[in-house]
C-alpha positions as CSV (number, residue, x, y, z in Angstrom):
1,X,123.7,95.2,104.0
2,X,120.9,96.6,105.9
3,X,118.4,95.2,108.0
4,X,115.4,97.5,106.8
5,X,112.3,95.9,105.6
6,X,111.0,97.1,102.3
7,X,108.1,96.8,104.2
8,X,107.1,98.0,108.0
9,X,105.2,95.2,109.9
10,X,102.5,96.4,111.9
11,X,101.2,94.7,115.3
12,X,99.5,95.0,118.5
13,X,101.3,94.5,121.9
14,X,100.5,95.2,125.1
15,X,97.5,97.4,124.0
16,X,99.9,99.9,121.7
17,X,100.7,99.5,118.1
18,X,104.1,99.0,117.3
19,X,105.5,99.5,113.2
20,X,108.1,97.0,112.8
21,X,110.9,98.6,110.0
22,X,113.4,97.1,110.9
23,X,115.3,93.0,111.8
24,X,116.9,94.9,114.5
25,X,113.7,96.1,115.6
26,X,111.7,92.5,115.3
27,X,114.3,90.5,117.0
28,X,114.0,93.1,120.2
29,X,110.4,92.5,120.4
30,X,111.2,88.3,120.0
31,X,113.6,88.3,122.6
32,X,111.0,90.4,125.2
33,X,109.1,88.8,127.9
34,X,106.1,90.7,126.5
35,X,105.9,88.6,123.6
36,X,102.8,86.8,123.6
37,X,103.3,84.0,121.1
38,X,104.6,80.1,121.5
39,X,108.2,79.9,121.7
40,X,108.6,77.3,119.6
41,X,110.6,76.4,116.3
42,X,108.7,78.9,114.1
43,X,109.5,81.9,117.1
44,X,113.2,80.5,117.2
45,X,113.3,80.3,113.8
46,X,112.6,84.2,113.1
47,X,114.3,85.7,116.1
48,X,117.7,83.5,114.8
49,X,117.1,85.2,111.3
50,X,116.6,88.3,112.5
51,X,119.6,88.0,114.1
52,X,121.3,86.5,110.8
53,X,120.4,89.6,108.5
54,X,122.3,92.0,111.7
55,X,125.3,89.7,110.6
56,X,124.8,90.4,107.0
57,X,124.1,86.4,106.5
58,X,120.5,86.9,105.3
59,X,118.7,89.2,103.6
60,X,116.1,91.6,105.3
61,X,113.5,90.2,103.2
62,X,114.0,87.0,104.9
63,X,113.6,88.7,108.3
64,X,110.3,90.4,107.4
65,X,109.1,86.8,106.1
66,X,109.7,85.2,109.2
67,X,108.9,87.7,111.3
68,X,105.1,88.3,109.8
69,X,104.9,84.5,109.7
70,X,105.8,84.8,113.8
71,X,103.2,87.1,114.4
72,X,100.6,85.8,112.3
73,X,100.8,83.0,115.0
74,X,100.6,85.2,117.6
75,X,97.7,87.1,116.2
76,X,99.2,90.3,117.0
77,X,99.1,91.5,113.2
78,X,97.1,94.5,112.7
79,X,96.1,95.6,108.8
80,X,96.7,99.3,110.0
């Protein structure tokens, strides 16, 4: 199963753009210090799925969901 999104994720951090393709790729940005968004249930919620679809227990389709949902929070989505 692989953790590709059928769609890349695109946000701002730290002044750079950064395209998110990948589960791998989102739950490495999750688990920074950089990260500027609440770690609350919603940020627990998509780094542990993220971490799920690398075990092949959820789909990468789920990872993207959570993920955008994440950083919609964090207003770090660009439309870019």
């Amino acid at each position: 199963m692989s953790d590709l999104f059928d769609q890349p994720v695109s946000i701002r951090l730290n002044g750079g753009k950064h395209t998110v393709a990948t589960a791998s790729e989102a739950a490495e940005l999750l688990a920074s210090v950089d990260w500027p968004g609440e770690r609350g249930p919603t940020h627990r919620d998509a780094y542990e799925t993220c971490l799920k679809v690398l075990d092949g227990h959820r789909s990468a389709v789920d990872g993207r969901k959570r993920f955008f949902e994440v950083a919609g929070q964090a207003g770090v989505l660009t439309s870019d």
